[in-house]
mmCIF file of the N, C-alpha and C atoms, coordinates in Angstrom:
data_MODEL
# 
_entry.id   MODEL 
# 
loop_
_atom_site.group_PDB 
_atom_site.id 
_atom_site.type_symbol 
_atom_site.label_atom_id 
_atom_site.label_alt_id 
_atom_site.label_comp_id 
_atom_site.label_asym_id 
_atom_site.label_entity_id 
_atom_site.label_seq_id 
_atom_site.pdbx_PDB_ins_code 
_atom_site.Cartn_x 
_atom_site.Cartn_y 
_atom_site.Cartn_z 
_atom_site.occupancy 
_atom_site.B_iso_or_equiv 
_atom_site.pdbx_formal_charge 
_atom_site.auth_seq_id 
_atom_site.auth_comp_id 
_atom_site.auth_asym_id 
_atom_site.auth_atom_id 
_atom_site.pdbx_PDB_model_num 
ATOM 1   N N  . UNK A 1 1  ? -13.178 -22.324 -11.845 1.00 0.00 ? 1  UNK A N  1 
ATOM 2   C CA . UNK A 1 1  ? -13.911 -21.350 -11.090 1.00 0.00 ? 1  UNK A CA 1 
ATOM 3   C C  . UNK A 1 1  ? -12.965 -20.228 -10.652 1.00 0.00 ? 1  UNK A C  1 
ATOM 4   N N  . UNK A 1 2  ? -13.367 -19.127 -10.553 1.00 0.00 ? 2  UNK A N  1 
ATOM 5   C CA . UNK A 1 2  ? -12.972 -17.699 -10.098 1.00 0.00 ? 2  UNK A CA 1 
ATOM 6   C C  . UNK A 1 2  ? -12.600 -18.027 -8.743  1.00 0.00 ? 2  UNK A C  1 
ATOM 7   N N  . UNK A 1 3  ? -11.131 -17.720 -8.052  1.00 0.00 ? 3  UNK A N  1 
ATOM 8   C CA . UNK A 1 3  ? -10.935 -17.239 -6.984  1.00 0.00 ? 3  UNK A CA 1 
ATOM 9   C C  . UNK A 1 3  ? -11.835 -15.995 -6.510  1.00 0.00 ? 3  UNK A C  1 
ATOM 10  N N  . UNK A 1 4  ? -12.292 -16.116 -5.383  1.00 0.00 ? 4  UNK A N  1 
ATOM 11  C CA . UNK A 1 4  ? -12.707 -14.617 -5.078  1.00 0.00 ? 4  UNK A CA 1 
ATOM 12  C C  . UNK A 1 4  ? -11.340 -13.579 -4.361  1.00 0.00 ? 4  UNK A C  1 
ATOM 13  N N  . UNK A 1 5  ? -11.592 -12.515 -4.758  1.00 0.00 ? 5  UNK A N  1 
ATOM 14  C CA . UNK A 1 5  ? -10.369 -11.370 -3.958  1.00 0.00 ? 5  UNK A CA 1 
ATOM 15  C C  . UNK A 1 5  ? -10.726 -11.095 -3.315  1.00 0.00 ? 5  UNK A C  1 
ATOM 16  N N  . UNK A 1 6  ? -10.106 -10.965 -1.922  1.00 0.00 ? 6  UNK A N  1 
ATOM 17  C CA . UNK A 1 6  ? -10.098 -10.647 -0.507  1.00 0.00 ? 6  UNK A CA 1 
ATOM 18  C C  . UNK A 1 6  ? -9.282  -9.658  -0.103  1.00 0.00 ? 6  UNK A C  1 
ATOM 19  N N  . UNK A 1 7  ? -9.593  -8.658  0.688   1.00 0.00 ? 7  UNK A N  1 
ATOM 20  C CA . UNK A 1 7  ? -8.880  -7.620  1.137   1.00 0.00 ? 7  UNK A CA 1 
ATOM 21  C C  . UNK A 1 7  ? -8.944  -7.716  2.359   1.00 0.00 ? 7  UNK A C  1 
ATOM 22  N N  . UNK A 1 8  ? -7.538  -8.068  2.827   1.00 0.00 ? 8  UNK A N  1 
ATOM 23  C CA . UNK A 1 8  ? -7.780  -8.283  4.877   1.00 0.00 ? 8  UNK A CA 1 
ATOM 24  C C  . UNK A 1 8  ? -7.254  -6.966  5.243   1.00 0.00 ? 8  UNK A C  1 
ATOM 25  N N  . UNK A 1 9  ? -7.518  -6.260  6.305   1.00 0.00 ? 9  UNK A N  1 
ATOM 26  C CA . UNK A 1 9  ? -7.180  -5.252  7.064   1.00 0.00 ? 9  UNK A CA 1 
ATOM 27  C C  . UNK A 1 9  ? -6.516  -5.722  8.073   1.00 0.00 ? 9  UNK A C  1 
ATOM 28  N N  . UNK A 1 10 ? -5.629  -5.838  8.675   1.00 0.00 ? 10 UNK A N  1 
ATOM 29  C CA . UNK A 1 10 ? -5.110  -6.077  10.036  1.00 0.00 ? 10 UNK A CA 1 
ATOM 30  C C  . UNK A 1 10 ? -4.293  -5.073  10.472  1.00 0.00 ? 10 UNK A C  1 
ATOM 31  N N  . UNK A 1 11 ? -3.515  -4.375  11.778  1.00 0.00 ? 11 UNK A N  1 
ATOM 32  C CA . UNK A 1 11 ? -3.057  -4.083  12.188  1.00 0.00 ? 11 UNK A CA 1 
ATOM 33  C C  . UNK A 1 11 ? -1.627  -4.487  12.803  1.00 0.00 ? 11 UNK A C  1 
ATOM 34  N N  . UNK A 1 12 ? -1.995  -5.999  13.370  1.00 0.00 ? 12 UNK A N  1 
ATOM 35  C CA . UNK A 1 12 ? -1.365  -7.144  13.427  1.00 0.00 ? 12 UNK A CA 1 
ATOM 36  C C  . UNK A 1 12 ? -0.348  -7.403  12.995  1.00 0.00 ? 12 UNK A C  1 
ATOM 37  N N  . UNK A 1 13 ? 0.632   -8.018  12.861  1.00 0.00 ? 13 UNK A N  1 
ATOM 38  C CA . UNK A 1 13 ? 1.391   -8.835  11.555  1.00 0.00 ? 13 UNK A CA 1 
ATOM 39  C C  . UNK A 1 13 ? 1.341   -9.609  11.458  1.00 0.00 ? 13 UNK A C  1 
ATOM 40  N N  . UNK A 1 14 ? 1.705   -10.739 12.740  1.00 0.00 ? 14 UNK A N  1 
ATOM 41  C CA . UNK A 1 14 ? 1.427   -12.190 13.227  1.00 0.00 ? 14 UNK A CA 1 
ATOM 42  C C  . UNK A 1 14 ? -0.262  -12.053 12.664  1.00 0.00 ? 14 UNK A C  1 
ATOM 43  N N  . UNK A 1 15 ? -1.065  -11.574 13.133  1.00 0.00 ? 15 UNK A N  1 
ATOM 44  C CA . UNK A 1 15 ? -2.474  -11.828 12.990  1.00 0.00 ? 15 UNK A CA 1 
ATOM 45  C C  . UNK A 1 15 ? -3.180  -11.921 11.723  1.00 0.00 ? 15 UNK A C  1 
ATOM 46  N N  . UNK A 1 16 ? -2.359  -11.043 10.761  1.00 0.00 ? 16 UNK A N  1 
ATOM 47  C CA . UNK A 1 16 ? -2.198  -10.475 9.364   1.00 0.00 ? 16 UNK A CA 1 
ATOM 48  C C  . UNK A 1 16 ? -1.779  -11.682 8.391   1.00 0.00 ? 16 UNK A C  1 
ATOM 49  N N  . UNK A 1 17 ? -0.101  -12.122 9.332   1.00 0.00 ? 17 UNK A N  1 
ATOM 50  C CA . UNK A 1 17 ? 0.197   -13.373 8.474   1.00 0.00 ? 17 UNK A CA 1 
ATOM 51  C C  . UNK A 1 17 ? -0.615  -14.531 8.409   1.00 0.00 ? 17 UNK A C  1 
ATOM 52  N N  . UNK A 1 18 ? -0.980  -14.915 9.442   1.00 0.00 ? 18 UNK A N  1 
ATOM 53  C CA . UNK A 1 18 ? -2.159  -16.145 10.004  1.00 0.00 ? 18 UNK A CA 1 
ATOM 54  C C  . UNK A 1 18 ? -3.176  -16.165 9.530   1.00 0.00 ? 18 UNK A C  1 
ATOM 55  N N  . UNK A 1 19 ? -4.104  -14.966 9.236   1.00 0.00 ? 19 UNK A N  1 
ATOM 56  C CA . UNK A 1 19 ? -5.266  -14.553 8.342   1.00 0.00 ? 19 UNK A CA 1 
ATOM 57  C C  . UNK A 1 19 ? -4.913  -14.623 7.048   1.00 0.00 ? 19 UNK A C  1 
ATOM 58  N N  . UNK A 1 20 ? -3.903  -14.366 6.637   1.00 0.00 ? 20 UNK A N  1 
ATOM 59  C CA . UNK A 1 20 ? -3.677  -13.892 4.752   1.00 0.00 ? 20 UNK A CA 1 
ATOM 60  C C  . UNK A 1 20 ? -3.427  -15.657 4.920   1.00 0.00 ? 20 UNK A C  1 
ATOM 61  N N  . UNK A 1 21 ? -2.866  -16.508 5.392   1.00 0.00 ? 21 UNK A N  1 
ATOM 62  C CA . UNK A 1 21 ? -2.267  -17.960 4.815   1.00 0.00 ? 21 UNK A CA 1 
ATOM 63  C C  . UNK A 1 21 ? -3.572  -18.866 5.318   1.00 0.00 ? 21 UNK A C  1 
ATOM 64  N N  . UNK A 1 22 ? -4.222  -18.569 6.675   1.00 0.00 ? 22 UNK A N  1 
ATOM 65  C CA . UNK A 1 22 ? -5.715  -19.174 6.669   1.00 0.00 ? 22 UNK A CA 1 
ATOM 66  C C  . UNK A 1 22 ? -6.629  -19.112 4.933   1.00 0.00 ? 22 UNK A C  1 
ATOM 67  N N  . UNK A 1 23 ? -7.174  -17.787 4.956   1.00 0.00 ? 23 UNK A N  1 
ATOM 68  C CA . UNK A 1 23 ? -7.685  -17.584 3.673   1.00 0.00 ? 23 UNK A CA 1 
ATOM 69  C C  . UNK A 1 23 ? -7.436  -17.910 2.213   1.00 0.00 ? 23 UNK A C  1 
ATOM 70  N N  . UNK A 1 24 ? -6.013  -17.665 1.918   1.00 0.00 ? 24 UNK A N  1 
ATOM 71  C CA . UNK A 1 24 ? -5.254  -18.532 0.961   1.00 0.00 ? 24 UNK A CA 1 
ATOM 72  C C  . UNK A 1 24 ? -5.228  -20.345 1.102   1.00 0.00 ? 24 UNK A C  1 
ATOM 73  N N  . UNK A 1 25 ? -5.462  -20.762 1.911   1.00 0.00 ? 25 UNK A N  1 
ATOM 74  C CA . UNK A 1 25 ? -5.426  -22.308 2.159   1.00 0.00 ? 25 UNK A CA 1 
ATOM 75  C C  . UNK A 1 25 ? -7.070  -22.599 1.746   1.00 0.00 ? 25 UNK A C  1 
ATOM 76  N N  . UNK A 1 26 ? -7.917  -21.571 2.380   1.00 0.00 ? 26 UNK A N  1 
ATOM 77  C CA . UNK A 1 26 ? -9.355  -21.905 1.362   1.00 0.00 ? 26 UNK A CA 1 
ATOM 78  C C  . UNK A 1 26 ? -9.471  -21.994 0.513   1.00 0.00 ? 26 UNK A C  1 
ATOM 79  N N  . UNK A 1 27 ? -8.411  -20.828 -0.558  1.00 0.00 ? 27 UNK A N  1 
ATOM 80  C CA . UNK A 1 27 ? -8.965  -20.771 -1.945  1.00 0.00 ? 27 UNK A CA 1 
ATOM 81  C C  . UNK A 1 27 ? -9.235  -19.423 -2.288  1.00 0.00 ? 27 UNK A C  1 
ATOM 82  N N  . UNK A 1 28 ? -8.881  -18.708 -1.111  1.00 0.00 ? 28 UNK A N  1 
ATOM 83  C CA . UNK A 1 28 ? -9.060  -17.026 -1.735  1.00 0.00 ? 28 UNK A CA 1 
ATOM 84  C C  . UNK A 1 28 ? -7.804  -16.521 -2.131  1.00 0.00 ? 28 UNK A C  1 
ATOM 85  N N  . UNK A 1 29 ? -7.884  -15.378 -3.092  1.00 0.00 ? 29 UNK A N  1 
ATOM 86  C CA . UNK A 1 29 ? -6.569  -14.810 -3.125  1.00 0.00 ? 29 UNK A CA 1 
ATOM 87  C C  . UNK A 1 29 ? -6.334  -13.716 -2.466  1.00 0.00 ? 29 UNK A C  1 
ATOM 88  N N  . UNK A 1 30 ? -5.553  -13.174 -1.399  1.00 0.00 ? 30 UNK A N  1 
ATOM 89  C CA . UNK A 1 30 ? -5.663  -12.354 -0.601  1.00 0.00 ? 30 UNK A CA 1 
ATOM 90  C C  . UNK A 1 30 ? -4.888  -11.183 -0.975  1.00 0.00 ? 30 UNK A C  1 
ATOM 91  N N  . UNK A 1 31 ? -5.370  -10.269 -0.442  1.00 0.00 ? 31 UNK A N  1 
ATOM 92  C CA . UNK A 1 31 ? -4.122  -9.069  -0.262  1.00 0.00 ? 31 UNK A CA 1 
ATOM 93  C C  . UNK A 1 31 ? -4.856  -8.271  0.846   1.00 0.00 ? 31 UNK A C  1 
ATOM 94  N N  . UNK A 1 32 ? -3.517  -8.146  1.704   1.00 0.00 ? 32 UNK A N  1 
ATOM 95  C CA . UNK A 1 32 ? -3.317  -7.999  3.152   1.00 0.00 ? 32 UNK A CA 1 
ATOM 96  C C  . UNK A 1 32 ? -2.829  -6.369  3.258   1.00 0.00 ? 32 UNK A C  1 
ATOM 97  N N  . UNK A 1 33 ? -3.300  -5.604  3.764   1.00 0.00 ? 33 UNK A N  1 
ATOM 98  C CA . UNK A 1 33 ? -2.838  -4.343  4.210   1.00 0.00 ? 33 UNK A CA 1 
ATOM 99  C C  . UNK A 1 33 ? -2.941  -4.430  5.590   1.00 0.00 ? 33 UNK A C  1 
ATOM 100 N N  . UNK A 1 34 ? -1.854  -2.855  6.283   1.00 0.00 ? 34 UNK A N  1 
ATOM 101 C CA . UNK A 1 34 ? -1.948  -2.658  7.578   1.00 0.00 ? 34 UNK A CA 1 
ATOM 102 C C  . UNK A 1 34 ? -2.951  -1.948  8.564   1.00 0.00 ? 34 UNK A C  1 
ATOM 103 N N  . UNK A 1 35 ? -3.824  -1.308  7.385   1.00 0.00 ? 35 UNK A N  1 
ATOM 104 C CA . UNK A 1 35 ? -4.891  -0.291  8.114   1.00 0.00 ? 35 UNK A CA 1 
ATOM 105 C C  . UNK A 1 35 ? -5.945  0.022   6.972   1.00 0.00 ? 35 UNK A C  1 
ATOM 106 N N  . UNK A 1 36 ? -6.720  1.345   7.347   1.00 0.00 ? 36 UNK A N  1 
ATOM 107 C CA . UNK A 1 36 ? -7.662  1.616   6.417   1.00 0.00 ? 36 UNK A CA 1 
ATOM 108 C C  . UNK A 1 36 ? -7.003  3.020   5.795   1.00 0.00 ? 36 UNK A C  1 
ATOM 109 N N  . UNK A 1 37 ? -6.142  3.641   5.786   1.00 0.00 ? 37 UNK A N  1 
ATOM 110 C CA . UNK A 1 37 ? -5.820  4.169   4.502   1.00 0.00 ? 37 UNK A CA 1 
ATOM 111 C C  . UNK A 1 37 ? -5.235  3.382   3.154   1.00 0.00 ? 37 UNK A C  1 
ATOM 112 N N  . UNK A 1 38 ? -4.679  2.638   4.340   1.00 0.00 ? 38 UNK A N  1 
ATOM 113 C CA . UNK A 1 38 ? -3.970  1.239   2.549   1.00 0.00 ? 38 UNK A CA 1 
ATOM 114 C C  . UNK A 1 38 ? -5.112  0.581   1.982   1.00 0.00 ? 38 UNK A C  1 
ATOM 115 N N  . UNK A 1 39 ? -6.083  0.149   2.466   1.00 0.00 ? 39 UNK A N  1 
ATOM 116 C CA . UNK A 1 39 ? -6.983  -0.384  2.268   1.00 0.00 ? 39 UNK A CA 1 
ATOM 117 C C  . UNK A 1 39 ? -7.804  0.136   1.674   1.00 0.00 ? 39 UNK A C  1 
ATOM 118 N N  . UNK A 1 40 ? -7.750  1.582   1.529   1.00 0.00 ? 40 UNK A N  1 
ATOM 119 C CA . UNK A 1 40 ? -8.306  2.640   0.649   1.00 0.00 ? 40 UNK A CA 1 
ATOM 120 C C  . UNK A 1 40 ? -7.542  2.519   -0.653  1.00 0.00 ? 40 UNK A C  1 
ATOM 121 N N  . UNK A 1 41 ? -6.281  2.829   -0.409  1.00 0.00 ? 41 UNK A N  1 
ATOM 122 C CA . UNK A 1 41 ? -5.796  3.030   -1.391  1.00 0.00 ? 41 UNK A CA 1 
ATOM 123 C C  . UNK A 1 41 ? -5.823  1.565   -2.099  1.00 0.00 ? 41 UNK A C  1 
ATOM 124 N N  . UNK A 1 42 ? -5.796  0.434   -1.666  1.00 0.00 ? 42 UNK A N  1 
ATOM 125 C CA . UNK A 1 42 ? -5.809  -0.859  -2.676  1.00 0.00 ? 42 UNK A CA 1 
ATOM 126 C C  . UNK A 1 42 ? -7.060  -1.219  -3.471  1.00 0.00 ? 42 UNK A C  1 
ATOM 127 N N  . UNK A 1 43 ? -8.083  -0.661  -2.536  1.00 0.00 ? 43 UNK A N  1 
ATOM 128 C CA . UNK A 1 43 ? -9.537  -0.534  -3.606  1.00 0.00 ? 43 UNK A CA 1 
ATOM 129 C C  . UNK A 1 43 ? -9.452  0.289   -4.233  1.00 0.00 ? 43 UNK A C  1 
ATOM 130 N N  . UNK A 1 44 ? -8.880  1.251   -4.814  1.00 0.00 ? 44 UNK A N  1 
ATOM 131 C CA . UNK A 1 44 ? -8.822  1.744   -6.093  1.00 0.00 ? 44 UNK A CA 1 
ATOM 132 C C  . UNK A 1 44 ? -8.345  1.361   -7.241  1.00 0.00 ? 44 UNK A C  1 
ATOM 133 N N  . UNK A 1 45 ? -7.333  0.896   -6.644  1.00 0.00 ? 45 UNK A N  1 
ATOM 134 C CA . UNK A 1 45 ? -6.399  -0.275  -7.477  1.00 0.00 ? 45 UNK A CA 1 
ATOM 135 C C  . UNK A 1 45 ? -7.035  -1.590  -8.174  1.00 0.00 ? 45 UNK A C  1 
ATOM 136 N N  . UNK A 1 46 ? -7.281  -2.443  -6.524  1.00 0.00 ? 46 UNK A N  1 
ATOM 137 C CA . UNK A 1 46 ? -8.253  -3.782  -6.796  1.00 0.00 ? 46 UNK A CA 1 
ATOM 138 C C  . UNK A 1 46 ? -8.989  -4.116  -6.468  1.00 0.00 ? 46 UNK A C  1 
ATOM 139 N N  . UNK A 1 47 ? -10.520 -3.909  -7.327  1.00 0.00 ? 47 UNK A N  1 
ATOM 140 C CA . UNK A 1 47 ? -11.590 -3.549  -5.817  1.00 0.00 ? 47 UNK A CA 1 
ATOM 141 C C  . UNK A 1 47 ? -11.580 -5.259  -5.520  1.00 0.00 ? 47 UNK A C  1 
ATOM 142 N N  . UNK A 1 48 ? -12.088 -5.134  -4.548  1.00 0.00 ? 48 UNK A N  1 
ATOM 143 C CA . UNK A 1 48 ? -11.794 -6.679  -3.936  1.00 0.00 ? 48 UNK A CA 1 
ATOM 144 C C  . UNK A 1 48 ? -13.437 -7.409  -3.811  1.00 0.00 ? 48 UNK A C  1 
ATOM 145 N N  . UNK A 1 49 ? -13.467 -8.345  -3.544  1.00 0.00 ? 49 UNK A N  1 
ATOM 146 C CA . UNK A 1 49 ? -14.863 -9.444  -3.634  1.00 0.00 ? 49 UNK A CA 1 
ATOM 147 C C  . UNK A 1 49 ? -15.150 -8.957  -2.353  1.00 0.00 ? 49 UNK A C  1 
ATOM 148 N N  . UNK A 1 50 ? -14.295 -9.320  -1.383  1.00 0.00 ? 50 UNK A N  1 
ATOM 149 C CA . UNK A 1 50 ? -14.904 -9.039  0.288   1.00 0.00 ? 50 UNK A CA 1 
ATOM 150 C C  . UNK A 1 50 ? -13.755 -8.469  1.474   1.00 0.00 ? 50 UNK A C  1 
ATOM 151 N N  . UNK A 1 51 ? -13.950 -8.167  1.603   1.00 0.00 ? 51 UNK A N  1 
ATOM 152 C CA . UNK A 1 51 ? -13.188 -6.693  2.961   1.00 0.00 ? 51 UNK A CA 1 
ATOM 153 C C  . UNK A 1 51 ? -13.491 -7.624  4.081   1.00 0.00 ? 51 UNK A C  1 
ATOM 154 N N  . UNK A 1 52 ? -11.965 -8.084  4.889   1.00 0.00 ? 52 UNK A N  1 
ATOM 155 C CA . UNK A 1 52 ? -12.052 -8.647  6.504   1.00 0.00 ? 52 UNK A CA 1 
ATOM 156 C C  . UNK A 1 52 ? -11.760 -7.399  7.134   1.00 0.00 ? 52 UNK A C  1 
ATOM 157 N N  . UNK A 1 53 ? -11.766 -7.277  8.298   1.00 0.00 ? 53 UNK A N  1 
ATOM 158 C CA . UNK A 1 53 ? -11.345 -5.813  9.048   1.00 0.00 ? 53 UNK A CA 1 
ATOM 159 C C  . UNK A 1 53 ? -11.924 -6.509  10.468  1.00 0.00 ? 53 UNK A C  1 
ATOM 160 N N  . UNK A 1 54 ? -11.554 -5.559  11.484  1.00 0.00 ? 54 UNK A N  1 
ATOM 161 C CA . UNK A 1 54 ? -11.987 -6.048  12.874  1.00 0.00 ? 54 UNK A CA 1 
ATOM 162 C C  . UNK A 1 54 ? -12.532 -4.835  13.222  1.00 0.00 ? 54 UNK A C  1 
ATOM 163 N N  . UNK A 1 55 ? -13.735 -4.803  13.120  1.00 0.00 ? 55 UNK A N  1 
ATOM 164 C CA . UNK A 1 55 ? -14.518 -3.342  13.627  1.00 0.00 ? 55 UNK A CA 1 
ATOM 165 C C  . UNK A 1 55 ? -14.105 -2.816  15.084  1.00 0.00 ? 55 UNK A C  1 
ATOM 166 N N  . UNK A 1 56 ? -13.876 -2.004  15.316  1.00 0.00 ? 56 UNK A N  1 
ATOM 167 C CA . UNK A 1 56 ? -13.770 -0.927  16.701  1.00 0.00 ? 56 UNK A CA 1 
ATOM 168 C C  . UNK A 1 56 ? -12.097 -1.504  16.960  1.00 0.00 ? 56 UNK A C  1 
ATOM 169 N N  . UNK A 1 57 ? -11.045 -2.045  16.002  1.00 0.00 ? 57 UNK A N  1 
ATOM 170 C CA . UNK A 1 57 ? -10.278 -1.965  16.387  1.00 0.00 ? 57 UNK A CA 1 
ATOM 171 C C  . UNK A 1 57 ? -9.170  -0.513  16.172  1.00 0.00 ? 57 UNK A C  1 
ATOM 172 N N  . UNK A 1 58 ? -8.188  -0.825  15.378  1.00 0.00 ? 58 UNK A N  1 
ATOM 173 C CA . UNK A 1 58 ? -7.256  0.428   14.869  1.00 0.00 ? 58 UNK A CA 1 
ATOM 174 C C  . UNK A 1 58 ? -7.960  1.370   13.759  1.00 0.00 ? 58 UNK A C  1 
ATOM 175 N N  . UNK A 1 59 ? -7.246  2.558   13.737  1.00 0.00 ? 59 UNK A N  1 
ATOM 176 C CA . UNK A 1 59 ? -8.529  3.653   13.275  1.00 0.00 ? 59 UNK A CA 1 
ATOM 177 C C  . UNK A 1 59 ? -7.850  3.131   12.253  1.00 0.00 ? 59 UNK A C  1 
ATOM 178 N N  . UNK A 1 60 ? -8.353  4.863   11.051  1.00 0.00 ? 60 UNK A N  1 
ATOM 179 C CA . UNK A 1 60 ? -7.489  4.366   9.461   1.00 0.00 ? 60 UNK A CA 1 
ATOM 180 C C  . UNK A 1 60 ? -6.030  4.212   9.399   1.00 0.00 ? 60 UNK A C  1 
ATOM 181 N N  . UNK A 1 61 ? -5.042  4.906   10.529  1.00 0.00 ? 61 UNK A N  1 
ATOM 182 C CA . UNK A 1 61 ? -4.288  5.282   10.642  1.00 0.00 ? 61 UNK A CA 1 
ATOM 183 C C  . UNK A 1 61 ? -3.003  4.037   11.337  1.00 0.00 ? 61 UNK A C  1 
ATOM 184 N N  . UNK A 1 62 ? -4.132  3.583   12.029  1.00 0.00 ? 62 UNK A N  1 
ATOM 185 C CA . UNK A 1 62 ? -3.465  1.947   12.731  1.00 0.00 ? 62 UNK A CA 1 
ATOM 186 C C  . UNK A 1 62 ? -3.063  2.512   14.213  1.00 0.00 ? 62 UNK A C  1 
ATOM 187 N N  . UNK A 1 63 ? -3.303  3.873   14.490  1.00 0.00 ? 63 UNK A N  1 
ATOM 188 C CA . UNK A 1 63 ? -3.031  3.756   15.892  1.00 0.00 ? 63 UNK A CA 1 
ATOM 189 C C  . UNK A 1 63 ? -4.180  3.524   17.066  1.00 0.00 ? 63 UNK A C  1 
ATOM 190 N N  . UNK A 1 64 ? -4.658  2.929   16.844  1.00 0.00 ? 64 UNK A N  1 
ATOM 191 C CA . UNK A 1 64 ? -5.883  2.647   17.589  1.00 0.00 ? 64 UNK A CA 1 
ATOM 192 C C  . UNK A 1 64 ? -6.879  3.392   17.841  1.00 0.00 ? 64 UNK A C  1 
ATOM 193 N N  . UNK A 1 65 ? -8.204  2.721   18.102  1.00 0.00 ? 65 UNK A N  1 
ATOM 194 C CA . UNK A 1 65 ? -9.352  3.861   18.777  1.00 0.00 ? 65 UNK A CA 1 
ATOM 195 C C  . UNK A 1 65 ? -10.531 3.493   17.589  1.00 0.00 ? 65 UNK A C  1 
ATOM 196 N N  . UNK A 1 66 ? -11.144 2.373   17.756  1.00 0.00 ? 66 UNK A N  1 
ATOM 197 C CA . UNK A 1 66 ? -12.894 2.188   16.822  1.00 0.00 ? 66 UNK A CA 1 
ATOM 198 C C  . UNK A 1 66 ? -12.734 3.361   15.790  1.00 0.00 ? 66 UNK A C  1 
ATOM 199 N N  . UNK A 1 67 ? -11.810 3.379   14.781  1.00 0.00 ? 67 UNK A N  1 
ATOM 200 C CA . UNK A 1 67 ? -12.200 4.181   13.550  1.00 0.00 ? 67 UNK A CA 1 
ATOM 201 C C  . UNK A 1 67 ? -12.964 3.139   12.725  1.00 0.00 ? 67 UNK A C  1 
ATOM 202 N N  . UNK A 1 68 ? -13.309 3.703   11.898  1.00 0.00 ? 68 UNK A N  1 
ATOM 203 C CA . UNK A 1 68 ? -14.458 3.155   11.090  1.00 0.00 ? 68 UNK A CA 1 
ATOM 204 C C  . UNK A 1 68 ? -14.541 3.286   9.541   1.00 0.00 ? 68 UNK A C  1 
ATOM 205 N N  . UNK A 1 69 ? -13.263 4.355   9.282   1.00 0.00 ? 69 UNK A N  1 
ATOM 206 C CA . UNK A 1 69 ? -13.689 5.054   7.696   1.00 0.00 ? 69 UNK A CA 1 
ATOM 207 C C  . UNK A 1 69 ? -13.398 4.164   6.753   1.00 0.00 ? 69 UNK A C  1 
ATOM 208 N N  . UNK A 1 70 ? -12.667 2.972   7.003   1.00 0.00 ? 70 UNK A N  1 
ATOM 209 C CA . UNK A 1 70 ? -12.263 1.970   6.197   1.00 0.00 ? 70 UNK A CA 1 
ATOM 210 C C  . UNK A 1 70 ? -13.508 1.653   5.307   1.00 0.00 ? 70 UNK A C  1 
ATOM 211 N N  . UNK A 1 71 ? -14.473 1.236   6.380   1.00 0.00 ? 71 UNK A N  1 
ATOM 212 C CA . UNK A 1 71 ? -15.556 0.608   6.189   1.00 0.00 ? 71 UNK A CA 1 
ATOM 213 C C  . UNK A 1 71 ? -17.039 1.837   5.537   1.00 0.00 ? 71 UNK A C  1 
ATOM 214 N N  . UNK A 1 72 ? -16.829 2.928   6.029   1.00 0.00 ? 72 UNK A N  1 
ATOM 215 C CA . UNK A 1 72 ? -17.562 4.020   5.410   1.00 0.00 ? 72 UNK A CA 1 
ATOM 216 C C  . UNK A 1 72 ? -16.959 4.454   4.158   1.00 0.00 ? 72 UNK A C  1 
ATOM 217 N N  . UNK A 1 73 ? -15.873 4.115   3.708   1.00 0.00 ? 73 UNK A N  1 
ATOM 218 C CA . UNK A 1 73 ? -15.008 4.809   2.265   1.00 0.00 ? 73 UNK A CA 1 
ATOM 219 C C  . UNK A 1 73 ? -15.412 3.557   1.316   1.00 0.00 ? 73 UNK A C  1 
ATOM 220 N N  . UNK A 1 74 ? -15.428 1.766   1.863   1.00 0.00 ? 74 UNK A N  1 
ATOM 221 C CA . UNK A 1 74 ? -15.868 1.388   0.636   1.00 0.00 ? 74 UNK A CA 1 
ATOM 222 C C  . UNK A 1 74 ? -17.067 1.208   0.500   1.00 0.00 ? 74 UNK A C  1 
ATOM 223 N N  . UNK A 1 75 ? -17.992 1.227   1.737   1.00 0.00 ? 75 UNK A N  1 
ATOM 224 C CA . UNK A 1 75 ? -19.616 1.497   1.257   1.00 0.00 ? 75 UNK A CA 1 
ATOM 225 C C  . UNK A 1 75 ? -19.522 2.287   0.292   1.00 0.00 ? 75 UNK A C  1 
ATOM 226 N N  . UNK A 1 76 ? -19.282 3.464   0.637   1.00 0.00 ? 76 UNK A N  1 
ATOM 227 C CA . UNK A 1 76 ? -19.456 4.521   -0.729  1.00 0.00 ? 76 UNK A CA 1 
ATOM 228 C C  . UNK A 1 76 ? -18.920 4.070   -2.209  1.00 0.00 ? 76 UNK A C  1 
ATOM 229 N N  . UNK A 1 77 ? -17.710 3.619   -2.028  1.00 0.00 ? 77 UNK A N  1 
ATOM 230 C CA . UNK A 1 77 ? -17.459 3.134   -3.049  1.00 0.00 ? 77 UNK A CA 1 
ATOM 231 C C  . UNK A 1 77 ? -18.182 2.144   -3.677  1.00 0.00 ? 77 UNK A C  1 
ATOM 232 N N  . UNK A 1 78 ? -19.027 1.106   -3.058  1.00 0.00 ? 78 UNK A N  1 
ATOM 233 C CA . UNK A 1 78 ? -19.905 0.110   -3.496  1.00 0.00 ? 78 UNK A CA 1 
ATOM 234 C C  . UNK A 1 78 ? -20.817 0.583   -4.066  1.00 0.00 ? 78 UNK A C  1 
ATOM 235 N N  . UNK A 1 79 ? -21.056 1.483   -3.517  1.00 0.00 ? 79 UNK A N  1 
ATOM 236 C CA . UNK A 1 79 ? -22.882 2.003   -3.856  1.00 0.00 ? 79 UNK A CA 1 
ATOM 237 C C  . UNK A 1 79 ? -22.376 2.824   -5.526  1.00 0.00 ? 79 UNK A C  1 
ATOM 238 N N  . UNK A 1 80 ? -20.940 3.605   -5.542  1.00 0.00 ? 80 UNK A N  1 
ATOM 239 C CA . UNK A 1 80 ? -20.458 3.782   -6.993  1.00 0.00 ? 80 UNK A CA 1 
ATOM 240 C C  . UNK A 1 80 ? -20.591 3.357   -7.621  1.00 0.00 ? 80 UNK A C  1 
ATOM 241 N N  . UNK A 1 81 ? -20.381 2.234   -7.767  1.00 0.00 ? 81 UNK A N  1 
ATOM 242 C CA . UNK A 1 81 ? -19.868 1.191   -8.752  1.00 0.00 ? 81 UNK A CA 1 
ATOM 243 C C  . UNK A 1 81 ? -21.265 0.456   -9.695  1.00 0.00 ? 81 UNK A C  1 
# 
């Protein structure tokens, strides 16, 4: 069976590491970025099965403040595809 690909967003690192080795111990294969411009840029690359992120936390940028475009850049991209 197919691993599914996972794209975690964290800000975190500790939170980032703990999430990417949680998920990997299920059975997903992860790839972990720090924000939502990387996270942009890795779905172009690899679009991923499913996007973790923590809504209203760090913007795209990772300095904080409920940004959102992470999550508005791959809708769009979904609805592309």
């Amino acid at each position: 069976m197919r691993r599914l690909n996972v794209l975690l967003v964290e800000d975190d690192e500790g939170a980032r590491l703990l999430y990417s080795y949680m998920l990997a111990v299920a059975g997903y294969k992860v790839n972990a970025v720090r924000n939502g411009l990387e996270a942009f840029a890795e779905i172009q690359v690899n679009r991923p099965d499913l996007i973790v992120t923590v809504r209203g936390g760090a913007s795209e940028t990772g300095a904080g403040g409920g940004g959102d475009r992470c999550d508005r850049q791959a809708d769009r991209h979904n609805k592309n595809a």
